[in-house]
C-alpha positions in Angstrom: 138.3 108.2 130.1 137.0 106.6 126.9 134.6 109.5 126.2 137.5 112.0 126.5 139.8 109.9 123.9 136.4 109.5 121.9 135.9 113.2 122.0 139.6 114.4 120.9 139.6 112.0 118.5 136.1 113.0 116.9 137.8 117.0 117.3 141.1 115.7 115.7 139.6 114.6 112.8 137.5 117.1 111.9 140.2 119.7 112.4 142.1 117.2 110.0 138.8 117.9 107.4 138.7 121.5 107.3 142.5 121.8 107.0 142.2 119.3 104.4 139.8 121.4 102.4 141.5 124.3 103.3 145.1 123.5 101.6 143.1 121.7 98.8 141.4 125.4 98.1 144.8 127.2 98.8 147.0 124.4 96.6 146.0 126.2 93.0 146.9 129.5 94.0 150.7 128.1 95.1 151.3 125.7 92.9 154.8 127.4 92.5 155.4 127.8 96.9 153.7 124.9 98.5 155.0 126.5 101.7 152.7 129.2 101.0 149.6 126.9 100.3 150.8 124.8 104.2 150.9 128.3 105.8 147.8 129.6 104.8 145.9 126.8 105.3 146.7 126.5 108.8 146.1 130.3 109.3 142.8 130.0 107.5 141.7 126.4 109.6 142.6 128.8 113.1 140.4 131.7 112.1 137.6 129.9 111.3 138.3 127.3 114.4 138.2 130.4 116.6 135.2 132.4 114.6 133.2 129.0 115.4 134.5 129.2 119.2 133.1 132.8 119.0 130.1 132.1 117.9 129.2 129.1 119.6 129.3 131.3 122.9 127.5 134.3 121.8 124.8 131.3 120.9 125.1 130.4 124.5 125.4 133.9 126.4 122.0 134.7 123.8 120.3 131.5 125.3 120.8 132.6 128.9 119.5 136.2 128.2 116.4 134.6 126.5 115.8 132.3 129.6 115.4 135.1 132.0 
C-alpha cells in the first residue's frame, strides 16, 4: 500500500511540474485572459501526458517484436 501512495504521489508531482512549466510558457501570451493561459496549459499537459503514454508502449510492443 505504501508503494502505491509512494507512486501516485511521485506521478502527482510531476504532472504538477509539467503543468507548471506549461502555464508559465502559456502566461505571456494571456497576460490579458488568464483563463486562456489555465485552459491551455491543461490541454497542452494532456497531450503531451498521453503522446508519452503512446510512446512508452510502442517502446514496449517494439521490445517484444525484437525478443522474438
Amino acid at each position: 500500500m505504501r508503494a502505491l501512495v509512494k507512486r501516485a504521489a511521485n506521478v502527482a508531482s510531476v504532472l504538477a511540474i509539467i503543468w507548471g512549466a506549461c502555464f508559465l510558457m502559456t502566461l505571456p501570451f494571456g497576460v490579458s485572459d488568464l483563463g486562456f493561459s489555465l485552459i491551455f496549459a491543461t490541454v497542452l499537459t494532456a497531450a503531451i501526458v498521453v503522446l508519452v503514454g503512446v510512446g512508452k508502449l510502442f517502446k514496449r510492443g517494439w521490445d517484444a517484436l525484437k525478443g522474438r
